[in-house]
SEVO-160398 format. One record per residue (C-alpha): residue in three letters; x, y, z; residue number from 1. Coordinates in steps of 0.001 Angstrom, whole numbers, plus 500000, padded with zeros to 6 digits. Layout:
N
["ALA" [X Y Z] NUM]
...
***
This chain:
325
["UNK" [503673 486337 473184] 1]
["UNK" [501591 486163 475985] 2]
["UNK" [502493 489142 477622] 3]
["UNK" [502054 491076 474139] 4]
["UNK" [498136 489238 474714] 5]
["UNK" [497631 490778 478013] 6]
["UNK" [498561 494029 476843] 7]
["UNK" [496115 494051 473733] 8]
["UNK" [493307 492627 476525] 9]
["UNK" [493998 495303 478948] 10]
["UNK" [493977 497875 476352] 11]
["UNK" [490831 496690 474994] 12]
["UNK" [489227 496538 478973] 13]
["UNK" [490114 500029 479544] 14]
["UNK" [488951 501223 476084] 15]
["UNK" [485750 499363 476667] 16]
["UNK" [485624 500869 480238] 17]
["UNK" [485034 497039 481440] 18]
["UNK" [485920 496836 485121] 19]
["UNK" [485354 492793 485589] 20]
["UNK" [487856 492445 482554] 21]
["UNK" [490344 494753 483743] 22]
["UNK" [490396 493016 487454] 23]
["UNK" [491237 489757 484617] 24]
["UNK" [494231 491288 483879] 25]
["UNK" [497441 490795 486176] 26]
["UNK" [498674 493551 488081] 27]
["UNK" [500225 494658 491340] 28]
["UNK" [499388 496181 494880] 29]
["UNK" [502294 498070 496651] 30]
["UNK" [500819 499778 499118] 31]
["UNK" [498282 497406 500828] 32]
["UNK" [497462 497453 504462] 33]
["UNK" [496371 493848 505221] 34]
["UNK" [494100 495056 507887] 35]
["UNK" [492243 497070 506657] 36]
["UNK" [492909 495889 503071] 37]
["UNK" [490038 493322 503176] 38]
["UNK" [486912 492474 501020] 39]
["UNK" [484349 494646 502729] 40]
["UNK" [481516 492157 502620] 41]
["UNK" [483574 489177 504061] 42]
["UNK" [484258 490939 507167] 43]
["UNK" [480789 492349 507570] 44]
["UNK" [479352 488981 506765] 45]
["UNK" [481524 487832 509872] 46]
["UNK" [480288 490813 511796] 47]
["UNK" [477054 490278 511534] 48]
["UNK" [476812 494206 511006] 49]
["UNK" [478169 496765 508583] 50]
["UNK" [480673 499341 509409] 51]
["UNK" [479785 502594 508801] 52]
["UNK" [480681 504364 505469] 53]
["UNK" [483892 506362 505936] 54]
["UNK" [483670 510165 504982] 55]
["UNK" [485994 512905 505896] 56]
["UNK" [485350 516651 506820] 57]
["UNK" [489113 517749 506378] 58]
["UNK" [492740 516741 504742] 59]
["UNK" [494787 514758 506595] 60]
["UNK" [494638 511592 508827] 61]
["UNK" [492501 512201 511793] 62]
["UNK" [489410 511626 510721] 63]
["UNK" [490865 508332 509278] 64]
["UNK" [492428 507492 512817] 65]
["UNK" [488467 507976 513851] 66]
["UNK" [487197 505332 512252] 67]
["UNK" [489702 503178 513241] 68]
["UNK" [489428 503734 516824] 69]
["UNK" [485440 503620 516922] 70]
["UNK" [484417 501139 513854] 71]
["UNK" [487152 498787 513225] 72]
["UNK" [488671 497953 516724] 73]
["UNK" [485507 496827 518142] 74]
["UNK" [485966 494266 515266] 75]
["UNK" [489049 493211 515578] 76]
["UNK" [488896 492619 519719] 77]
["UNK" [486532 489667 518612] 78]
["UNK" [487572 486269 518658] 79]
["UNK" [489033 484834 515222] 80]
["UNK" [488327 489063 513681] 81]
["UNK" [492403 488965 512993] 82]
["UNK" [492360 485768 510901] 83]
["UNK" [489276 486710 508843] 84]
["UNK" [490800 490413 508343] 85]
["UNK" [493966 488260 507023] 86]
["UNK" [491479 486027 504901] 87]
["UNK" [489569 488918 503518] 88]
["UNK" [492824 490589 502364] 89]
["UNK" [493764 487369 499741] 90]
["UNK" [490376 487503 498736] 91]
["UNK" [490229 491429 497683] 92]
["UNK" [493410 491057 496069] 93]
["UNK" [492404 487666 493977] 94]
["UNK" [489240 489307 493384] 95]
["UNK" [490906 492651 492188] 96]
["UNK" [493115 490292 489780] 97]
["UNK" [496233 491234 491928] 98]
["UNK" [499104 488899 491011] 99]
["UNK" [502147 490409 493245] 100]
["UNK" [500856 491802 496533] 101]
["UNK" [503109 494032 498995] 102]
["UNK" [500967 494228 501977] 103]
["UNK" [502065 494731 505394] 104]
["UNK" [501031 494115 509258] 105]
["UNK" [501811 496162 511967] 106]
["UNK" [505041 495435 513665] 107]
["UNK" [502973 496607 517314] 108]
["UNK" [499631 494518 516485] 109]
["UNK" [500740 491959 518623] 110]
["UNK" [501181 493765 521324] 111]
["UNK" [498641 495778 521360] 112]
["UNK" [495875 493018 521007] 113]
["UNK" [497606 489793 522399] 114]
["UNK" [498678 487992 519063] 115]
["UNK" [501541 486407 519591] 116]
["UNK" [504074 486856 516499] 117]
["UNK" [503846 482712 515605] 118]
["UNK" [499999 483136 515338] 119]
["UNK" [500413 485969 512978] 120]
["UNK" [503116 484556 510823] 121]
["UNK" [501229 481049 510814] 122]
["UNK" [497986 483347 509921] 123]
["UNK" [499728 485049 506693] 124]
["UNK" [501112 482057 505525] 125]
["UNK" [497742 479603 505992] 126]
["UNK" [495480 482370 504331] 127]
["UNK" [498049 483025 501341] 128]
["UNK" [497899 479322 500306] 129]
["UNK" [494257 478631 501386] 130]
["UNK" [492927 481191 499462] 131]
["UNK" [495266 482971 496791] 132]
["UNK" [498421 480369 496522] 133]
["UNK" [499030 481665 492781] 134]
["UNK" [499663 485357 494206] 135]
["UNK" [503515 486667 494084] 136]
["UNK" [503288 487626 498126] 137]
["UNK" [505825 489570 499409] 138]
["UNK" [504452 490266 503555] 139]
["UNK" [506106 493476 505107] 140]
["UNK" [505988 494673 508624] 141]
["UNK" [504833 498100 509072] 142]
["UNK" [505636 500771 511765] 143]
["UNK" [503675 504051 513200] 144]
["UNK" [505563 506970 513193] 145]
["UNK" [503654 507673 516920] 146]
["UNK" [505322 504916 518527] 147]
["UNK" [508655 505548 520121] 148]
["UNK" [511604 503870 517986] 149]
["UNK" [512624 501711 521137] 150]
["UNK" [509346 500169 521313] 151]
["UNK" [509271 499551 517185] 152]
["UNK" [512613 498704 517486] 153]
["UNK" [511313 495658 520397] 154]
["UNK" [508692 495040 518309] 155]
["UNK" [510540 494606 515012] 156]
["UNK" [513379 492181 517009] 157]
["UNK" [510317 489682 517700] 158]
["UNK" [509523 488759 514114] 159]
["UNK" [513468 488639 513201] 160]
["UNK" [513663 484896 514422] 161]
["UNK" [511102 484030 511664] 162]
["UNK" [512525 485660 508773] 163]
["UNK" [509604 485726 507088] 164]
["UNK" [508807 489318 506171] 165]
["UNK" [510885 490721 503780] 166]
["UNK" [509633 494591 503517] 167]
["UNK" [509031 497219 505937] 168]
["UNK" [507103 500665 505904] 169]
["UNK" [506892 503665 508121] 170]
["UNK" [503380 505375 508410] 171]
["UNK" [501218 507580 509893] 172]
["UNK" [501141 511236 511453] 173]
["UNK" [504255 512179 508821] 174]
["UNK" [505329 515229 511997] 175]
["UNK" [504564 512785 514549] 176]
["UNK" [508706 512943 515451] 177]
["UNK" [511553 513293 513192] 178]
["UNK" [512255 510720 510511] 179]
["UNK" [515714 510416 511483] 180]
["UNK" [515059 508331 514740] 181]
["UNK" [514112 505509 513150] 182]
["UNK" [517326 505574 511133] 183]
["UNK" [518530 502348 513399] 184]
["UNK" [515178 500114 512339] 185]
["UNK" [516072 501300 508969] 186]
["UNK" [519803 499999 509355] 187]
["UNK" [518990 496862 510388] 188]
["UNK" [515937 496091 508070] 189]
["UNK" [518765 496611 505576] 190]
["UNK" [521305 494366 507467] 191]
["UNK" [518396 491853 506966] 192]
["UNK" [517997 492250 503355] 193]
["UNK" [514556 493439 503516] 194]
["UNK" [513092 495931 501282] 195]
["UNK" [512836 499584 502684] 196]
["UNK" [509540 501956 501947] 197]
["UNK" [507873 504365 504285] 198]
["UNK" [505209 507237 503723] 199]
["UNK" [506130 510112 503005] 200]
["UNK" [504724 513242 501060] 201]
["UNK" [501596 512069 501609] 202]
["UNK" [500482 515456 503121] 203]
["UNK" [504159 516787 502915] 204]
["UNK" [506423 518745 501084] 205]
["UNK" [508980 517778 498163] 206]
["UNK" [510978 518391 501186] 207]
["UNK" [509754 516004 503318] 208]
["UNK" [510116 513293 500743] 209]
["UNK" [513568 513908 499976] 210]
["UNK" [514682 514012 503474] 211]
["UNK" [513039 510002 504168] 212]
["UNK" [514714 508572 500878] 213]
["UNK" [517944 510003 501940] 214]
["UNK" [517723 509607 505972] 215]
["UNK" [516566 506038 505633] 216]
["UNK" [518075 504643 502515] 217]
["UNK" [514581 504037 500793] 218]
["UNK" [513763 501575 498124] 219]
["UNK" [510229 503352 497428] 220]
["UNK" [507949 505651 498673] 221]
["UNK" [504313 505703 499609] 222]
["UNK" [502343 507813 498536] 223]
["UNK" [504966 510779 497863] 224]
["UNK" [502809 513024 496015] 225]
["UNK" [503826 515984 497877] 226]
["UNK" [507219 515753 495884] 227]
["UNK" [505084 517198 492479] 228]
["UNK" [505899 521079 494898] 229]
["UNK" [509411 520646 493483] 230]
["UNK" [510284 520088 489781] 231]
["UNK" [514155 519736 490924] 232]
["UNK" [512881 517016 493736] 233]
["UNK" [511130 515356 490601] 234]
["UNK" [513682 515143 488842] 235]
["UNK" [516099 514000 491727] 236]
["UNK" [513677 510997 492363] 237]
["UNK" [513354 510216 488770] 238]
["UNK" [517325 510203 488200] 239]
["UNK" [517413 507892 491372] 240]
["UNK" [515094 505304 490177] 241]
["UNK" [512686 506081 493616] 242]
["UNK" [509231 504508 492488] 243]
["UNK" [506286 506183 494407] 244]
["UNK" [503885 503896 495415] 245]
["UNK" [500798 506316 494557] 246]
["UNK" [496672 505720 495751] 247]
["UNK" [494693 508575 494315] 248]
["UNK" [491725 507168 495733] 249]
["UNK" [492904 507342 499140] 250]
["UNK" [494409 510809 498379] 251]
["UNK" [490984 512134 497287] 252]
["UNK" [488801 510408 500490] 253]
["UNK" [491197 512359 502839] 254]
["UNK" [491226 515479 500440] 255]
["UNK" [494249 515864 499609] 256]
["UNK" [493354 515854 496173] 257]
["UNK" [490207 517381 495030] 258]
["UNK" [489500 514396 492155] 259]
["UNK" [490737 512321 489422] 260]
["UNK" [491044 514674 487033] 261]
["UNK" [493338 517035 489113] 262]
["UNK" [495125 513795 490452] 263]
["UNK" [498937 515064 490989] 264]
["UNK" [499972 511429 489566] 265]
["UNK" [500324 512946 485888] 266]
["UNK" [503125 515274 486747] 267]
["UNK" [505124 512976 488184] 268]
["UNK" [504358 510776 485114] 269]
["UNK" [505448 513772 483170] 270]
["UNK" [508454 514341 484890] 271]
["UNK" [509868 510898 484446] 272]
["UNK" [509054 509355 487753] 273]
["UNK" [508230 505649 488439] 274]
["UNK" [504562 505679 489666] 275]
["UNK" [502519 502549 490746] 276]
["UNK" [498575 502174 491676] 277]
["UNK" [498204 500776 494590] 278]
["UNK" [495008 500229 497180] 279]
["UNK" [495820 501630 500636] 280]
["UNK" [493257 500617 502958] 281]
["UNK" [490336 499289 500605] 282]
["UNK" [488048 498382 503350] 283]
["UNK" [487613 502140 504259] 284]
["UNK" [488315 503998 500753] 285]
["UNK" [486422 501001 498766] 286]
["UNK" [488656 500641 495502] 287]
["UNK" [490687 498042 494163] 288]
["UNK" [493523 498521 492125] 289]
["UNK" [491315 497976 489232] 290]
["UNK" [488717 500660 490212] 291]
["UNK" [491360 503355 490038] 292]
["UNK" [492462 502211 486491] 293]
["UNK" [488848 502587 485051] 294]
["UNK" [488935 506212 486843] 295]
["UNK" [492174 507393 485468] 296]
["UNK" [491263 506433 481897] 297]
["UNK" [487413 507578 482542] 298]
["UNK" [489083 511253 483574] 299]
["UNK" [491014 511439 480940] 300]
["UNK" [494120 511467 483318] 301]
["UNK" [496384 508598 481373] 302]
["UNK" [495548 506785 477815] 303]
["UNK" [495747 502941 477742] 304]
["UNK" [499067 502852 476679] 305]
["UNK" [500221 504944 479885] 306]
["UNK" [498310 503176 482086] 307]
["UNK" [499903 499570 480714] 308]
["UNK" [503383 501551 481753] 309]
["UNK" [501966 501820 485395] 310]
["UNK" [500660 498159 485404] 311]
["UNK" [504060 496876 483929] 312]
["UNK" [506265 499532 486272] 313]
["UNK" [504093 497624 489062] 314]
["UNK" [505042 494244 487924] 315]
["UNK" [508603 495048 487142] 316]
["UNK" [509198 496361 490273] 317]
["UNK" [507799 493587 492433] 318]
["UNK" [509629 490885 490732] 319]
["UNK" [512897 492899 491262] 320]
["UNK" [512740 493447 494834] 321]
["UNK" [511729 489668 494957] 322]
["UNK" [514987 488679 493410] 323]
["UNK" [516928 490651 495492] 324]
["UNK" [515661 489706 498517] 325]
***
């Protein structure tokens, strides 16, 4: 009964294009990077400055990696910047209405900025139940395809003692070396128990997508929009239960998608696979999980009724992995 009420509300929010009663509404994040997943105005507040506004000239990462490297790591090398980055990332996601949250932290953050692994477990933990305790949290440990696998494979061992994450997730340059050397992490993330996602498709091929659910025994995929090049590859991920973990915004701020409207999320739809919304980095792109539900609708992309799929697909999927874990 109340379930059936939060899908008459939801329809009603979208209908009504109301954004502050559509972030009301439960709903999931899949693909969060804590981050840089924050509430933009808490961390500038910090700051004492604001970052500057995030536009790229061409498709693909680099110009992403660019901001990173020149606007947020001055931030973080300040004292306390990593727990208010953690704070800020409950209080987007309670803000956005997000009641089960995948997010992840870099497996190499410690090393590369002097954080021991106890202070960021202890962080995680404090800032979930100081600031969003009623949130479905599921932390995951996240891995740069850049990085050699021996030194993600060190970095992984030091949070295994704490078994406390209970996810992990491959990203970055997608050609930066070939998926299949990280088939060991994979292996024993599995041994663990732990969830299994990784980008892929995000500027790739069908190919490309294919080749990381296979190679590393994938639960999900993030992003994977690339796999809408192959109707066969569609329909292999759709007969496999692989949900796609999908953020058009992010997709159209590094242009690989022109807009909403030509969003490649409805084919997959169409062909029967599992899609989520999901943030990315909000802190850079600027929408929530709700945002991108208003834009769908507003483009005529999805009606209410597909878009309460997505939210429920979302949901559904969260609270499975959770019980399997």
């Amino acid at each position: 009964m109340i379930e059936s009420m939060i899908e008459v509300d939801f329809f009603q929010a979208l209908q009504d294009r109301n954004l502050n009663a559509i972030r009301a509404i439960p709903k999931s994040d899949l693909h969060n990077h804590c981050m840089l997943g924050g509430k933009r105005a808490v961390i500038e507040k910090f700051y004492g400055r604001k970052f500057t506004r995030f536009k790229s000239a061409d498709a693909g990462i680099g110009d992403l990696n660019h901001w990173i490297l020149n606007e947020f790591r001055p931030f973080i090398q300040l004292p306390g910047a990593f727990e208010k980055s953690v704070e800020a990332a409950f209080v987007q996601a309670r803000f956005d209405g997000v009641s089960s949250l995948e997010m992840s932290i870099d497996a190499s953050l410690g090393r590369k900025f002097n954080i021991s692994p106890d202070r960021i477990v202890s962080t995680l933990k404090h800032f979930h139940q100081r600031v969003a305790p009623e949130i479905d949290f599921q932390p995951s440990l996240g891995f740069s395809k850049k990085i050699s696998a021996e030194k993600l494979m060190a970095d992984f061992e030091s949070y295994l003692y704490y078994r406390y994450f209970r996810a992990v997730d491959l990203y970055d340059d997608e050609l930066a070396q070939p998926i299949a050397n990280f088939k060991t992490l994979y292996r024993l993330a599995r041994k663990q128990g732990m969830k299994c996602t990784a980008h892929a498709g995000e500027f790739g091929s069908a190919d490309t997508v294919k080749e990381a659910v296979e190679t590393l025994e994938l639960d999900s995929v993030q992003h994977g929009i690339g796999a809408t090049g192959s109707p066969a590859v569609m329909k292999w991920l759709a007969d496999h239960k692989i949900v796609l973990n999908v953020c058009p915004t992010s997709n159209i701020k590094l242009k690989r998608v022109r807009s909403y409207k030509v969003h490649p999320i409805r084919i997959l739809f169409d062909h029967g696979v599992r899609v989520t919304l999901n943030t990315d980095d909000v802190l850079i792109f600027g929408d929530g999980v709700s945002e991108q539900f208003l834009k769908l609708i507003k483009a005529g992309v999805f009606n209410a009724g597909e878009l309460e799929v997505i939210r429920r697909t979302g949901l559904e999927l969260h609270n499975r992995s959770c019980n399997l874990i």
